[in-house]
C-alpha positions as CSV (number, residue, x, y, z in Angstrom):
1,X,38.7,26.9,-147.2
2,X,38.9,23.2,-146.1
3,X,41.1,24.6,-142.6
4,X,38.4,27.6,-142.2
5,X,35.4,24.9,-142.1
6,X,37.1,22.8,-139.7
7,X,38.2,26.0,-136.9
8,X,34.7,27.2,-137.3
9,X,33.6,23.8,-136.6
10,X,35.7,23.6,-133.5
11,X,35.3,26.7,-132.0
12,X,31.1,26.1,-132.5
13,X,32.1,22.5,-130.2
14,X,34.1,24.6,-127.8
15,X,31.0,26.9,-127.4
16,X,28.7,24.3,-126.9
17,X,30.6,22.4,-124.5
18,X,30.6,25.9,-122.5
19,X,27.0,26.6,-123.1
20,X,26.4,23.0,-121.5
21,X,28.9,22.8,-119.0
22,X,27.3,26.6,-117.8
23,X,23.7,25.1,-118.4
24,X,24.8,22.0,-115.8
25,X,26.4,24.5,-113.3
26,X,23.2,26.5,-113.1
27,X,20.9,23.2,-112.8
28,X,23.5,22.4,-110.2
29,X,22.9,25.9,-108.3
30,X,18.9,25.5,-108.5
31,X,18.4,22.6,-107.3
32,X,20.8,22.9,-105.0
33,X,19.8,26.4,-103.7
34,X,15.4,23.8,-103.6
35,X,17.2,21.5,-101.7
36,X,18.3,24.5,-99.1
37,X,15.1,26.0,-99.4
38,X,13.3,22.7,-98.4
39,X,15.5,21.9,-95.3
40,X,12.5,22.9,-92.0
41,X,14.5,24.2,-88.8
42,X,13.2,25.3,-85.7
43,X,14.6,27.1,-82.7
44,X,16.1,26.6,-79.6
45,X,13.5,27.6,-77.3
46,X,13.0,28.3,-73.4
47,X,10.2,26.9,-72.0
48,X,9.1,25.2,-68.6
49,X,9.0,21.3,-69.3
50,X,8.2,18.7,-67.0
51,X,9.0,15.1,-66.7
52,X,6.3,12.8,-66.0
53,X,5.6,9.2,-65.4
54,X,2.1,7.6,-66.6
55,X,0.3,5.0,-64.5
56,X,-3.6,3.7,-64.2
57,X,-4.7,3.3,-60.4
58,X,-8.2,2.7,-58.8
59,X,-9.6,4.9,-56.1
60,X,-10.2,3.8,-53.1
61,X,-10.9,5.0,-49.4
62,X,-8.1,5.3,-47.2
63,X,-9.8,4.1,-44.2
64,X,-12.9,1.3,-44.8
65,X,-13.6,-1.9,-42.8
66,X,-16.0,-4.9,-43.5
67,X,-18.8,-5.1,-41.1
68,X,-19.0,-8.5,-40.0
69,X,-20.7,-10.6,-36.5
70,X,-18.7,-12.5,-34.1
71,X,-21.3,-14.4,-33.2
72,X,-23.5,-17.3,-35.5
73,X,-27.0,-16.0,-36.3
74,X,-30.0,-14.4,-37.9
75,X,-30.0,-10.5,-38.6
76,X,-33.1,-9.4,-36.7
77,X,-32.7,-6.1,-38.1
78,X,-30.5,-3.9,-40.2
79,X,-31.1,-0.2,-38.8
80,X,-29.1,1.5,-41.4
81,X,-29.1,1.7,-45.5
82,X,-26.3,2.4,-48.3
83,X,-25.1,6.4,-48.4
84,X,-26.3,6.6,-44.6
85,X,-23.7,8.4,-42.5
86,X,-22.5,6.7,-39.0
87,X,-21.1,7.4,-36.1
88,X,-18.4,4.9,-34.2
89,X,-20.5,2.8,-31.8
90,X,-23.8,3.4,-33.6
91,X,-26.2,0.3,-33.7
92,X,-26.5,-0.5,-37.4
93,X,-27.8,-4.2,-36.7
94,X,-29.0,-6.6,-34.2
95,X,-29.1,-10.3,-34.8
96,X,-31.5,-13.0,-33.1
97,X,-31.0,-13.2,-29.6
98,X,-33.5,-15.9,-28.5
99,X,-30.8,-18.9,-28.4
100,X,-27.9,-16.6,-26.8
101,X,-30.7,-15.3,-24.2
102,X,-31.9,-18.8,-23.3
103,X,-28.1,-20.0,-22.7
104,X,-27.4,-17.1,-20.3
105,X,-30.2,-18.0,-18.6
106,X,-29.2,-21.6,-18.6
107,X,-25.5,-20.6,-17.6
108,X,-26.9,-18.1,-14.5
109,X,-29.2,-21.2,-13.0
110,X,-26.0,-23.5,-13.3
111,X,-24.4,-20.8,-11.4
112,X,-26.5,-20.6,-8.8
113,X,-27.0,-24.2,-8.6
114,X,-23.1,-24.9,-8.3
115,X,-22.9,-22.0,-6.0
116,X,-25.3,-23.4,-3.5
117,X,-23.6,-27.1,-3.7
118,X,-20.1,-25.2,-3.1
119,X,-21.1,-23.0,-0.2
120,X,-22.8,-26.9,1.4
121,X,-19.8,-28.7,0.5
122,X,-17.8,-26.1,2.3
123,X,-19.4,-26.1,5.4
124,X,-19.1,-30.0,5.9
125,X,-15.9,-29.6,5.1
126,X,-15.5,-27.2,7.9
127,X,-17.1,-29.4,10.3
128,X,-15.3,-32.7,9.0
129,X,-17.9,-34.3,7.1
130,X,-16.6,-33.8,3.6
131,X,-13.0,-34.3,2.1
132,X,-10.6,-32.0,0.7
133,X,-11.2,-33.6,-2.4
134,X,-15.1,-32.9,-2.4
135,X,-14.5,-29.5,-1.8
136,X,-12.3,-28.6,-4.6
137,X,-14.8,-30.5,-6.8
138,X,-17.1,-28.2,-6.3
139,X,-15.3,-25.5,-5.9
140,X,-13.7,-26.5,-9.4
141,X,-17.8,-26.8,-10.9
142,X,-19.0,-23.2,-9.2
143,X,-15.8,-21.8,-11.0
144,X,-16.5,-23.6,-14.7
145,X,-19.7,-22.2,-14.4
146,X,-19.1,-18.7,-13.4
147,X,-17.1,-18.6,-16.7
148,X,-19.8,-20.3,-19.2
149,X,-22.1,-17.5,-17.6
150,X,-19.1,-15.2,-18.5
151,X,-19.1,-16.4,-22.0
152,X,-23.1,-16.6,-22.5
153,X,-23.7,-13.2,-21.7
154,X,-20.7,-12.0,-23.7
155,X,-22.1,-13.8,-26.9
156,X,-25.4,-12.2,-26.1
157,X,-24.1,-8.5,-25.5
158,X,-22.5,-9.5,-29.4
159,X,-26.4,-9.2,-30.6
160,X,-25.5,-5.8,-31.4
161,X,-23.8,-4.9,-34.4
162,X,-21.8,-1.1,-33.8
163,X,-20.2,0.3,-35.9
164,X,-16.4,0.3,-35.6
165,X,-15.6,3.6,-37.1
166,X,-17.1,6.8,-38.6
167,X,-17.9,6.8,-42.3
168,X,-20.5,6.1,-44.5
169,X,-22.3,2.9,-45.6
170,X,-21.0,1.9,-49.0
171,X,-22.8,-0.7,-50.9
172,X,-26.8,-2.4,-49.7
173,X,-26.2,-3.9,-46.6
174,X,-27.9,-7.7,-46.4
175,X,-30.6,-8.0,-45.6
176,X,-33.3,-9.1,-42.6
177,X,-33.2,-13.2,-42.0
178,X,-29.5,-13.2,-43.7
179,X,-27.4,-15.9,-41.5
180,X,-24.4,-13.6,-40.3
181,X,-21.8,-16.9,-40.0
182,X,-19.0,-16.1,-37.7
183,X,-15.7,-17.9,-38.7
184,X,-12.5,-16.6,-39.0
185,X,-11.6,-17.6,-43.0
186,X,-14.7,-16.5,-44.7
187,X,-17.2,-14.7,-41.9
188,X,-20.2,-13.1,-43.7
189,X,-20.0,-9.2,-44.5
190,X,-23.2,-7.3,-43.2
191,X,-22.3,-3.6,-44.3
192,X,-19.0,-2.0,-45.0
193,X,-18.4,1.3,-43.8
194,X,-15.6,3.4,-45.6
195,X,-14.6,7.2,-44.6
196,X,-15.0,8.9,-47.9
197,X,-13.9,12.4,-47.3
198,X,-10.2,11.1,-47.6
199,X,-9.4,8.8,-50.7
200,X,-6.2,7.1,-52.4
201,X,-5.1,5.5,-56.0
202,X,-3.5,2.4,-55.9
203,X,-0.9,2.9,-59.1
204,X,0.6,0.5,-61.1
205,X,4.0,1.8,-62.3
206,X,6.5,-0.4,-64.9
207,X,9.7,-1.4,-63.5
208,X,11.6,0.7,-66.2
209,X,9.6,4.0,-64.2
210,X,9.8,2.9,-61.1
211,X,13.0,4.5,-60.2
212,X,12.2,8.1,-61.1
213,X,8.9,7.9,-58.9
214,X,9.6,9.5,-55.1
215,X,7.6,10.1,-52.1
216,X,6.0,13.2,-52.1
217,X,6.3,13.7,-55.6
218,X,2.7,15.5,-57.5
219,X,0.3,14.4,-59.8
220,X,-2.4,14.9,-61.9
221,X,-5.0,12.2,-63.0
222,X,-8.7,12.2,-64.7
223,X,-11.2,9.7,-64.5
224,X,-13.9,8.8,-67.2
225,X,-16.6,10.5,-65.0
226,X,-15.8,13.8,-65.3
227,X,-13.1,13.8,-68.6
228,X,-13.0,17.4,-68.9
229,X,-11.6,17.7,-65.0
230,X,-8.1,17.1,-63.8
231,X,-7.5,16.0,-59.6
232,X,-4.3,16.4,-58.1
233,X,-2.4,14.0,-55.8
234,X,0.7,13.1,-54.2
235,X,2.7,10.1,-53.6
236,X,2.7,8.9,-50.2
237,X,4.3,5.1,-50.6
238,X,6.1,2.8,-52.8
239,X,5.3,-0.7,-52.9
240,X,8.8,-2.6,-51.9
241,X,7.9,-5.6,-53.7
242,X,5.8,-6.2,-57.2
243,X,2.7,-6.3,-57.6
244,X,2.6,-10.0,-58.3
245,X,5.6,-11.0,-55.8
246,X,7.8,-12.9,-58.5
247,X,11.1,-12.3,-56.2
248,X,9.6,-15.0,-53.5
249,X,10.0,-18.4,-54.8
250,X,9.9,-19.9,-51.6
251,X,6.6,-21.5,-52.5
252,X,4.7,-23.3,-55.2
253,X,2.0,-20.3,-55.5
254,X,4.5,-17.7,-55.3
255,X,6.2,-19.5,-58.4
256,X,3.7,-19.6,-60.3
257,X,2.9,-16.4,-60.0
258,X,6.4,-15.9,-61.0
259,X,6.2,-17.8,-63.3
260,X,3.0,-16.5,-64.9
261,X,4.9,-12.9,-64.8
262,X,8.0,-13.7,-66.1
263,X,5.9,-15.1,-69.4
264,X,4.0,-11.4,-69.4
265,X,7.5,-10.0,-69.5
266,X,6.2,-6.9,-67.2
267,X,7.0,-6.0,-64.1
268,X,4.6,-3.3,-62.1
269,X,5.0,-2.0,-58.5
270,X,2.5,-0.5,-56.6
271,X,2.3,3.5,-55.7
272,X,-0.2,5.2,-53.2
273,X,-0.8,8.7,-54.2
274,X,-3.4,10.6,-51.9
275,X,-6.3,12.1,-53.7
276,X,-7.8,15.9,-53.2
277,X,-11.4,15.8,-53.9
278,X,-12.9,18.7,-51.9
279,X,-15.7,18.4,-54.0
280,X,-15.8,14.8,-53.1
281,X,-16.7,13.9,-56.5
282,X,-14.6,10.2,-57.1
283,X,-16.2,7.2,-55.8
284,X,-14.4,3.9,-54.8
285,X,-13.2,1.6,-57.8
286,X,-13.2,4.7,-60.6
287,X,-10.2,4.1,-63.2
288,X,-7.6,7.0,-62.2
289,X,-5.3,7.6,-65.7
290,X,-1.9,9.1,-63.6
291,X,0.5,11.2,-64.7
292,X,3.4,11.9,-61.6
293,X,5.5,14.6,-62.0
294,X,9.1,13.2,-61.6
295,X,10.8,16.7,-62.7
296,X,10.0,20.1,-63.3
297,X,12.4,22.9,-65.1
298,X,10.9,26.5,-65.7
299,X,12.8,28.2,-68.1
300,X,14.8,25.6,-69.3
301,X,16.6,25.4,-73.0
302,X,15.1,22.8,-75.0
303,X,14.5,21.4,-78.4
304,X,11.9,18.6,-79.9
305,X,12.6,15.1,-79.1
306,X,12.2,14.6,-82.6
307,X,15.4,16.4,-83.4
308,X,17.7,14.6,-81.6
309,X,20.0,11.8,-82.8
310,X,22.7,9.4,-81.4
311,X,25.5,7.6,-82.7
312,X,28.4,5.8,-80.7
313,X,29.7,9.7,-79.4
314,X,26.4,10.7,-77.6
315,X,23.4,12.8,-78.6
316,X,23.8,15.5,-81.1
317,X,21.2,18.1,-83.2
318,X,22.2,18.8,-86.9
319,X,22.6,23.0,-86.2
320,X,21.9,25.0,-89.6
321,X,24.0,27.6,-89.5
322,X,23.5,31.6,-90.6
323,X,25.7,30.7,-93.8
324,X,23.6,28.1,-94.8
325,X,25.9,25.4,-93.8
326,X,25.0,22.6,-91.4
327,X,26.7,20.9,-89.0
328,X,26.2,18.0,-85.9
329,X,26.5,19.4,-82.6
330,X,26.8,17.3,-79.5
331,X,24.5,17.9,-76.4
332,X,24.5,17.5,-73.1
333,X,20.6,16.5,-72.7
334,X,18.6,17.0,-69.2
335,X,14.8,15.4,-68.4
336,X,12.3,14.6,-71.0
337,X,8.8,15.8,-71.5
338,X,6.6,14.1,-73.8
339,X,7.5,16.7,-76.6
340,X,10.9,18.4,-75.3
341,X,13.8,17.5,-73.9
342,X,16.3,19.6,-72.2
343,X,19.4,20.9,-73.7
344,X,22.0,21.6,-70.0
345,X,24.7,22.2,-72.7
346,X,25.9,22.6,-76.5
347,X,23.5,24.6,-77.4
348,X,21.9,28.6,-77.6
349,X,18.5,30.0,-77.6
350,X,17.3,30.8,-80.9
351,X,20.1,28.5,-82.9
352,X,17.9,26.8,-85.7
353,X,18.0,23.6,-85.6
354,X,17.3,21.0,-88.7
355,X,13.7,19.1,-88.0
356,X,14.1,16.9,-91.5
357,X,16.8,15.0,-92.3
358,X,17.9,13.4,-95.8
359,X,20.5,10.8,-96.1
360,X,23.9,12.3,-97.3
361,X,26.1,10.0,-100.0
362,X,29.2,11.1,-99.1
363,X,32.4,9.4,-97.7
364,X,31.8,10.4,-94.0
365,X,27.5,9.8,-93.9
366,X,28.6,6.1,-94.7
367,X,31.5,6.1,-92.6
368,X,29.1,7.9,-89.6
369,X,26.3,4.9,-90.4
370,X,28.9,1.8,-90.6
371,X,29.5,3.0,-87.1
372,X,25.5,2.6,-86.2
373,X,25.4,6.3,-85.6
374,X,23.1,7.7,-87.8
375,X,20.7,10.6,-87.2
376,X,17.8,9.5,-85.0
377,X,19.6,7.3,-82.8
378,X,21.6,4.1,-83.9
379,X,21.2,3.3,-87.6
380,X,18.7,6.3,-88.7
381,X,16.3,9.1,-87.7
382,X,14.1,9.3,-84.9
């Protein structure tokens, strides 16, 4: 009886340990089979993508000149208003001529004056009454003023103000009684003209960009104006030197500038794109938001940025597979959209690729991390 009690007692313990080793198994299974379930993919797509580079410009004409008087004095009269159109050589303003009148008038009589005491001087000269010397005296005074007249009534032909080029007036012009001061650092601007049916955005592009941007390449920009409308352009230059000139240290401005830059830790060229407005819609100094197309791939393969990962081998997708199973597949990766980026190898349309990632414990996740090659670039997920 005593041997019985003690088989059935270990054959109930040999039945339990089943029941719970079966009962861990099947946990094992479920929440494996949650975690499997839980795991989001997507698919390799085709799509066009495009590779862009972002930039904020101002517009500005391509052709404008400042309006200015080469000649000292009073605007008399300013025959022209902002938005007016012009014409090359159109009057637009006339400044006081009373003074520069009165000294051409003053020049002609010294003229005439020195003219009549040359043509004298010459003829006793001719008869021997004068010397050589007398005669180039006054030949040398006729001459010196025969040029002050030359110069009196060229500063008084300058009481016109033309215009120097077609366009339209941009900005009030100054007004009647202003003194127009003529000097060549800081003369006073009367008008400026600018031809507004061609414009351009001067871009400032980071150094790290700079490379990928080309001449000729397109764009698209908006402007706060009209937010719901997107202008095209194209590039037509690129700058050769930064916008602030930190490379020339050859003087004290130039390094501070440098200096001042090199503290900012940014470096920005400029780009000229030329604008299309047909509706001529932009005006100068609007804030142009740039986006310049540095590549473009219809059709091409690609999968979200947000999938990809690096470690010390290269870039690489973790590829579910139709079994369930997963596994890292290196790529060969192309250009870069904000969302996408190209897949030129490694890869086939409509593969489902893993967009979540949990960490691993296993032997070769730590192994794969020691190495700083984790999922998502060096040391974890993107």
């Amino acid at each position: 009886m005593k041997l019985n009690w003690k088989l059935k007692a270990g054959v109930a313990a040999v039945i339990i340990a089943g029941c719970a080793f079966g009962g861990w198994q099947y946990y094992t299974a479920q929440q494996a089979a949650k975690q499997a379930a839980a795991v989001e993919t997507t698919p390799v797509l085709r799509m066009d993508i495009k590779s862009t580079v972002s930039a904020t410009g101002t517009i500005s004409p391509v052709d404008s000149v400042e309006v200015s008087s080469k000649i000292t004095a009073r605007l008399k009269t300013v025959d022209v208003k902002e938005n007016d159109e012009v014409k090359a050589g159109q009057v637009v303003a006339t400044l006081d001529a009373k003074d520069y009148a009165a000294k051409r008038d003053q020049a002609q009589y010294k003229v005439t004056n020195t003219q009549a005491e040359y043509e004298r001087v010459r003829y006793l000269y001719s008869i021997g009454a004068d010397t050589e010397k007398q005669l180039e005296d006054a030949k040398m005074n006729y001459d010196t003023a025969v040029s002050e007249l030359s110069q009196a009534e060229s500063d008084a032909d300058e009481t016109s103000i033309l215009a120097p080029m077609d366009g339209t007036v941009v900005g009030e012009p100054k007004t009647v009684g202003t003194m127009a001061v003529a000097t060549s650092d800081n003369p006073t601007v009367i008008m400026r003209i600018a031809d507004l049916s061609t414009k351009k955005i001067m871009a400032k592009v980071d150094e790290t960009d700079i490379g990928s941007v080309k001449v000729g390449q397109t764009a698209t920009f908006t402007v706060d104006s009209y937010s719901d409308k997107t202008f095209t352009a194209r590039v037509t230059k690129i700058s050769q030197t930064d916008t602030a000139n930190t490379w020339d240290t050859s003087s004290s401005s130039s390094s501070s500038s440098s200096s001042a830059s090199s503290s900012a830790a940014v470096i920005y060229y400029y780009v000229t794109l030329e604008v299309d407005d047909p509706e001529n819609l932009l005006l100068p100094a609007m804030t142009a938001r740039v986006e310049i197309v540095t590549a473009d791939k219809p059709d091409a393969l690609v999968v979200p940025i947000s999938t990809l990962k690096t470690d010390t081998n290269g870039s690489y997708v973790i590829v579910k597979n139709p079994d369930g199973s997963q596994e890292n597949r290196y790529v060969t990766v192309g250009i870069y959209s904000d969302d996408y980026v190209e897949i030129l190898d490694g890869l086939s349309e409509g593969e489902d690729i893993v967009s979540t990632y949990t960490a691993k414990k296993s032997s070769s996740s730590s192994k794969s991390s020691s190495h700083g090659g984790g999922p998502g670039g060096p040391g974890g997920p993107m």
